[in-house]
N, C-alpha and C positions, 0 to 999 in steps of 0.2 A: 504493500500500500504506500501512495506516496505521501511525505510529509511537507509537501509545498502547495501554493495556489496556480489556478489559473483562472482567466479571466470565464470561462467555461462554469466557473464555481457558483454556487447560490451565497456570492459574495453580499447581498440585497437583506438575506435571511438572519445569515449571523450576525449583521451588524444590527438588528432589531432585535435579534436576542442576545446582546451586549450591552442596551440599552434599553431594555425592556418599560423603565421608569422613563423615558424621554417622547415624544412628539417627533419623530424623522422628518422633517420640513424638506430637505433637499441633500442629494451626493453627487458628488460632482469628484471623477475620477481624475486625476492628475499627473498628466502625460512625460512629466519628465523624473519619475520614479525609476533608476535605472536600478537598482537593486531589490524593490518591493513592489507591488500593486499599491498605490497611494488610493486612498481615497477617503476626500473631505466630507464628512458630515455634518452639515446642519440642523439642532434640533430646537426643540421652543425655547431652550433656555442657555444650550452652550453649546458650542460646535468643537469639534473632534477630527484628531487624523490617525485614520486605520491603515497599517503597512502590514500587508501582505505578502510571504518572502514567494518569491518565484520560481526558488530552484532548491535541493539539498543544502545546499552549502549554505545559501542566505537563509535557512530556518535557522541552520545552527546559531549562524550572525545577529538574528533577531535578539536572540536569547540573550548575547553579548551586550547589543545594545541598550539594553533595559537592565540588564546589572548596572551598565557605566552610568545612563543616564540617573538612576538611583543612586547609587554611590558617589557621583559628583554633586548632583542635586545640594546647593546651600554652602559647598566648599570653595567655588568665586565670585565675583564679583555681579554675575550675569547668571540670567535665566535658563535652565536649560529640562529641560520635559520630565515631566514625571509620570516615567513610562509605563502604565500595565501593562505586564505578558497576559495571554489566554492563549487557549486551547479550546480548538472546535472540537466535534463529536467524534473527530476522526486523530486528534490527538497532534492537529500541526497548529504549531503555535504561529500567533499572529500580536501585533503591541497595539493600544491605544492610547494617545493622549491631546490632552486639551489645547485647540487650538489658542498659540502666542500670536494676537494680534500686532500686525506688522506689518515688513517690506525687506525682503533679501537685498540684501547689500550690492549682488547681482543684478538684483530691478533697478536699483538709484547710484550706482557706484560711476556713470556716467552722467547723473545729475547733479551733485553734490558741489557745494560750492567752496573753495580752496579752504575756508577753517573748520566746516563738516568734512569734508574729505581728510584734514591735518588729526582730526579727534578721532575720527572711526580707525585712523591705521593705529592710533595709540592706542583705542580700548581693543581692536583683534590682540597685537602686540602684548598684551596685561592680559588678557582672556589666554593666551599661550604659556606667559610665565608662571601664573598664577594654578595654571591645570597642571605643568610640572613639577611643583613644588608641594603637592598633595601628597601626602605620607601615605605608602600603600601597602605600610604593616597590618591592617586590618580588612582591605579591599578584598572582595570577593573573587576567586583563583579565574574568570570570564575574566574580569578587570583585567588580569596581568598577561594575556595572551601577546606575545611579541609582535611587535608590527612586522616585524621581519617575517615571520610565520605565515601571518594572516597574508602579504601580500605574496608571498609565495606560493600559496597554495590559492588565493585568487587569479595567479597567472594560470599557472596549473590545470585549474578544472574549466577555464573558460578561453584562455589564449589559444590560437593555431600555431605561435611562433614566440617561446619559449624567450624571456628577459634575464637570462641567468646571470649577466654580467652587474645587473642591475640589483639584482637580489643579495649578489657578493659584497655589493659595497654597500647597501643598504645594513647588512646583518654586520660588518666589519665594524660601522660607525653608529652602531645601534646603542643607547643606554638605557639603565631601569628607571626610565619616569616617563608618568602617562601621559601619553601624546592623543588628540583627535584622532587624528590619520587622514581626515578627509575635510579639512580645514577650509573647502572651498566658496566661494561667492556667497554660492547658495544657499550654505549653511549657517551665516549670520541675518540675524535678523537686527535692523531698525524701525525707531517708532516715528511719528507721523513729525519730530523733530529732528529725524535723521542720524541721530545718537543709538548706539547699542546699547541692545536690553537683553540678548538672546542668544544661543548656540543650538542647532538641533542636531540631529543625525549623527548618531557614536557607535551606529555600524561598522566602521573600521579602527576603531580605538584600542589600546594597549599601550603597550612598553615600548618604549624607543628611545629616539632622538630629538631632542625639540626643536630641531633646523628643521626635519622632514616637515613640521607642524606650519614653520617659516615659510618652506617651501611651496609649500601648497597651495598656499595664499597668490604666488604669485606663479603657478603652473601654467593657469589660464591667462590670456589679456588683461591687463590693470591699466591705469593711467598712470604715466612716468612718474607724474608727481604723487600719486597714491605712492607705489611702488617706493620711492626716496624716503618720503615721511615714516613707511613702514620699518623699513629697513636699519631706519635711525634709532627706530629702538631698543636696538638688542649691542650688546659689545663682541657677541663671536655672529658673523654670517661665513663662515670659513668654506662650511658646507652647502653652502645653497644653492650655487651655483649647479652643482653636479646633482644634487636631490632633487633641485627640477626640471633637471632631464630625467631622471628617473622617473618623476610624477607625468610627463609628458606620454614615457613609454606608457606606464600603465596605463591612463589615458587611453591610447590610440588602442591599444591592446581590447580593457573592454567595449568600448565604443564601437568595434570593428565585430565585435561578438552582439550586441545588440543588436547594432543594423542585420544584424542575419539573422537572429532568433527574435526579435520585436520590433519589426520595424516601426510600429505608431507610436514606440517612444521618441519623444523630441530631442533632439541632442544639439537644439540651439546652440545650450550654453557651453558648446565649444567652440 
């Protein structure tokens, strides 16, 4: 039996009996979920987002993410989901949690006007130092899974064309503090004054390097002047350079697995 979703599923059903106490007003599936089935629900009093893992590997990941997002939950500066795991009738788990009213930094990171743009790279920056410095003597054994691991066996089971070079120096220059992993655009969130309140998505989070976390930020397209302001924050960027090319491979890697197996995911945000 399998323990993932597809969109094939009475995805409509469980989330009415997950919410059993709510009014379901409107869902609205959200097309640029590259690792889950996304979907926003609307109900009479508080709207929710249900992820859906896709595949073997992302149930396991699910499980991950909802340890870290609990376990982080209150230990920085910033917002970040307070994730229920569940389990349908068939025993694959699925998370939910409350929508953070907002705007991905991805949505307005080309709007932002030079002293919102100057703040937003200093609170990602503080949101990175701050989730390194978390004592993980008492974190849940999910928490400490190596980034190194995770992104190797996410080449692994999804890649046609093997990053081993990538992985070597990845694991070379790996340390024991928790890193996001997937520190991207679209994983910050700003409020309606452009300021960070938010981090989601701790699908690929564990143990590392807190350059990879740097890196990240700046895998995709930024603005030069984002970019500079970020950058100014930290006293070591020694590694960045070469951990966003790494970020790039992985990148093209699952991106190139998408388009084959989902193509009505949006993959804009490359």
């Amino acid at each position: 039996m399998r323990n993932f979703f597809t969109t094939d599923d009475p995805l409509d059903e469980i989330i009415k009996k997950t919410l059993p106490e709510r009014q379901i007003l409107k869902t609205e599936h959200i097309l640029t979920g590259w690792t889950n089935i996304v979907i926003e629900v609307t109900t009479d009093k508080k709207s929710y987002f249900f992820r859906f893992p896709r595949n073997p590997f992302w149930s396991r990941m699910i499980v991950k993410d909802a340890a870290v997002c609990n376990f982080v939950d209150g230990k920085t500066s910033y917002y970040t989901p307070q994730m229920k795991l569940y389990y349908d009738d068939k025993n694959r788990p699925f998370s939910v949690h409350e929508k953070i009213e907002g705007y991905t930094l991805g949505d307005r990171i080309y709007h932002l006007s030079h002293t919102a743009l100057t703040g937003v790279a200093y609170d990602a920056a503080k949101f990175i130092k701050e989730l390194s410095n978390i004592d993980l003597k008492d974190a849940p054994e999910e928490v400490k899974m190596p980034l190194s691991e995770f992104l190797y066996e996410l080449d692994h089971e999804h890649y046609k064309e093997h990053i081993d070079k990538d992985h070597a120096y990845i694991k070379k220059t790996e340390e024991d503090k928790l890193v996001h992993g997937d520190l991207n655009l679209g994983n910050i969130l700003l409020d309606e004054n452009d300021k960070v309140i938010g981090v989601i998505d701790f699908c690929f989070a564990g143990t590392g390097n807190p350059q990879m976390d740097t890196a990240r930020m700046l895998s995709r397209p930024v603005p030069k002047e984002f970019e500079k302001a970020f950058l100014a924050q930290f006293m070591d960027t020694s590694e960045v350079g070469r951990m966003k090319t790494a970020w790039q491979h992985i990148d093209a890697g699952y991106a190139e697995h998408i388009r084959t197996n989902f193509p009505e995911i949006n993959l804009n945000q490359l």
